[in-house]
C-alpha positions as CSV (number, residue, x, y, z in Angstrom):
1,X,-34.4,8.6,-2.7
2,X,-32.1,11.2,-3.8
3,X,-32.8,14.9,-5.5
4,X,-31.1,16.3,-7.5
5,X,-31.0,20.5,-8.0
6,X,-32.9,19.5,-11.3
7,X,-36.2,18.1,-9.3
8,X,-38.3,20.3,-7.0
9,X,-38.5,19.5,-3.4
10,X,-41.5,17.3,-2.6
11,X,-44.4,18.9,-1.0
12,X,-45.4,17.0,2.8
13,X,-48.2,17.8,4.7
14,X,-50.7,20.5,2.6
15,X,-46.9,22.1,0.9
16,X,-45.6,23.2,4.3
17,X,-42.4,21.5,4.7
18,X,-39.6,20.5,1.6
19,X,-37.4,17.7,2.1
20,X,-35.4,15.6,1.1
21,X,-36.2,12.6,3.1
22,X,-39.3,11.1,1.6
23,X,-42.7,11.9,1.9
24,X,-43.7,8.6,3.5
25,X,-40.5,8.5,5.8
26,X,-41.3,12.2,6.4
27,X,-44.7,11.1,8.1
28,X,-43.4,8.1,9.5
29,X,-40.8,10.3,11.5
30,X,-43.1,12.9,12.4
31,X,-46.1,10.2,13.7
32,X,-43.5,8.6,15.7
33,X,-42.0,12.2,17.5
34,X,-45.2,13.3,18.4
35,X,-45.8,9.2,19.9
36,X,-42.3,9.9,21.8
37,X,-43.8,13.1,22.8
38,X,-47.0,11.7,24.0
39,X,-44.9,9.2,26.2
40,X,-43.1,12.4,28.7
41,X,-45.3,14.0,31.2
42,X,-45.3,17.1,33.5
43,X,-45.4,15.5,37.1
44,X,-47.5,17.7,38.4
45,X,-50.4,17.6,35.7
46,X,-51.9,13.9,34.4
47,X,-51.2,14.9,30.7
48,X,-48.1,14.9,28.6
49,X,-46.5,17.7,27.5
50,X,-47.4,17.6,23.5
51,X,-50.8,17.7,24.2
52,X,-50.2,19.9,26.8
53,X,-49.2,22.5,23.8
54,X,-45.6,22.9,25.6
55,X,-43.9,21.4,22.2
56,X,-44.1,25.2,19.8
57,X,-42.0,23.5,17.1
58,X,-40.7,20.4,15.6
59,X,-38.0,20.3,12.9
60,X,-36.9,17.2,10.8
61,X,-34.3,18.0,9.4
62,X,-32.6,16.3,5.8
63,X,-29.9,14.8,7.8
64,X,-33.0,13.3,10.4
65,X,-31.8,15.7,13.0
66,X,-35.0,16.7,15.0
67,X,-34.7,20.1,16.6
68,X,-37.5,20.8,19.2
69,X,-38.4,24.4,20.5
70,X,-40.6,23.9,23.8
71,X,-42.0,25.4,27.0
72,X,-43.0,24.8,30.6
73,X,-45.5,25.6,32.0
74,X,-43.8,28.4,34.3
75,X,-40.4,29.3,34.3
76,X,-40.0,27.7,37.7
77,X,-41.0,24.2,36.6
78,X,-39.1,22.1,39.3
79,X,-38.6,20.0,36.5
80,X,-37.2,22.4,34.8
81,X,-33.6,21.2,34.5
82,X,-34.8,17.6,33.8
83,X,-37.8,18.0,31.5
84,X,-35.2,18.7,28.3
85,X,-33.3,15.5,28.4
86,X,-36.1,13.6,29.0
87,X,-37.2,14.8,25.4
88,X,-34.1,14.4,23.9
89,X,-34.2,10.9,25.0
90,X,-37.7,9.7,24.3
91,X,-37.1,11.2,20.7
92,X,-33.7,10.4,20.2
93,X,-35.2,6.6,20.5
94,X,-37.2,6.7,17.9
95,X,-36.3,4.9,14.7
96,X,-34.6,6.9,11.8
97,X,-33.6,10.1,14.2
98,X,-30.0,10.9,14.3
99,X,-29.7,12.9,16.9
100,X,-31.9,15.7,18.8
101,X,-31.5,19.1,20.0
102,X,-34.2,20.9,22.4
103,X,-33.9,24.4,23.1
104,X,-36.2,25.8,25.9
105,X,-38.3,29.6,25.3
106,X,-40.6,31.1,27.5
107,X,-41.5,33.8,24.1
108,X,-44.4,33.4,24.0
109,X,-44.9,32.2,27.3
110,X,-47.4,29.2,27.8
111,X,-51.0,30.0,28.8
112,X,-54.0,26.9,29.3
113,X,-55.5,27.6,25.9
114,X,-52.1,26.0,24.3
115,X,-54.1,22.3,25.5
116,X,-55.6,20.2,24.0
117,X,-58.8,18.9,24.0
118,X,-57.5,15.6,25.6
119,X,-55.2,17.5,28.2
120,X,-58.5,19.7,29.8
121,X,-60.1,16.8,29.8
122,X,-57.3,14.7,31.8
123,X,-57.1,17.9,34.5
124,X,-60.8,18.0,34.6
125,X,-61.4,21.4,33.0
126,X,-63.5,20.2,30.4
């Protein structure tokens, strides 16, 4: 589906995001990130990083580039180095994506009350 400058944008997810991929493929895409997400863990903590609130942003972008802005949970994550490409790869496998790019920030930095439900209840704090 193509737009033309004629057409407005079409609304995804409550008006938030414009695009031009469709609104179907749109959720598609983002369902199956957030899956690829789900699938990388910290190795020192039984939960995986998106519901561990370490992913702060996820962009799909018209040309299905997906840029990712994330965290750790302290800057000297021994994983630090590794945690990035292991990102990159999980959602550069999913279908539709043409490429990724993951930039690390520690602004603002990550506190426990970025979990989940789900993640306090995997380390026991709920």
């Amino acid at each position: 589906m193509s737009l033309d400058a004629t057409q407005d944008k079409i609304d995804v997810r409550e008006g938030i995001v414009h695009s031009a991929i469709p609104a179907e493929e749109l959720a598609r895409l983002s369902d199956d990130i957030i899956s690829a997400l789900k699938t990388v863990y910290d190795p020192e903590i039984p939960a995986d990083i998106f519901e561990l609130g370490l992913i702060y942003k996820i962009d799909i972008e018209d040309d299905r580039m997906v840029k990712i802005d994330m965290t750790l949970t302290a800057p000297g994550c021994p994983v630090a180095g590794e945690m990035p490409g292991w990102v990159e790869n999980a959602v550069g496998a999913v279908e539709g994506v043409s490429g990724v790019e993951v930039a690390m920030t520690f602004d603002p930095p990550w506190t426990p009350d970025r979990m989940s439900e789900e993640a306090q209840v995997a380390i026991g704090w709920y």
